[in-house]
C-alpha positions in Angstrom: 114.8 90.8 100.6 114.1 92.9 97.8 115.9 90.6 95.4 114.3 87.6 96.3 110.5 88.7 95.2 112.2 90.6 92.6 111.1 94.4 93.8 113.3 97.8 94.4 114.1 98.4 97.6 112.0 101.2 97.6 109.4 99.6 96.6 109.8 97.1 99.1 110.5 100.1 102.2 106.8 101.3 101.1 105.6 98.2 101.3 106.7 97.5 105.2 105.8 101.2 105.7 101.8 100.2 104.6 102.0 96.8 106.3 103.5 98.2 109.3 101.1 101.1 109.7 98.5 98.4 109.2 99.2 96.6 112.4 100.5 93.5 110.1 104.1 93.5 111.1 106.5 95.4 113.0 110.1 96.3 112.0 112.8 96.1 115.2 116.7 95.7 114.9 116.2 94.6 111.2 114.1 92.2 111.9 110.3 91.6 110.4 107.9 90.8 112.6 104.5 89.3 111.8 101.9 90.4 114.6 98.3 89.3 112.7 99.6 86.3 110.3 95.6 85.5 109.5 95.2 89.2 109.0 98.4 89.2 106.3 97.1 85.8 104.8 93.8 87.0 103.6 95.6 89.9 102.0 98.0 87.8 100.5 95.3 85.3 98.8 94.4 85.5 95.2 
């Protein structure tokens, strides 16, 4: 996942870490999973 946006995977681990201690996702099994997507989309606007 890393690759694709073009990050480390550490950078990307922190990343999840902040987002998941946010409440945004949640990380099971290796799986991503988005619990507030309007919460992530206003972060993620520009």
């Amino acid at each position: 996942m890393a690759e694709w946006v073009a990050i480390t995977p550490e950078h990307l681990s922190r990343i999840l870490r902040e987002m998941e201690r946010d409440g945004l996702i949640r990380r099971h099994k290796g799986r991503v999973i988005i619990v507030a997507p309007d919460r992530l989309r206003r972060g993620l606007d520009f």
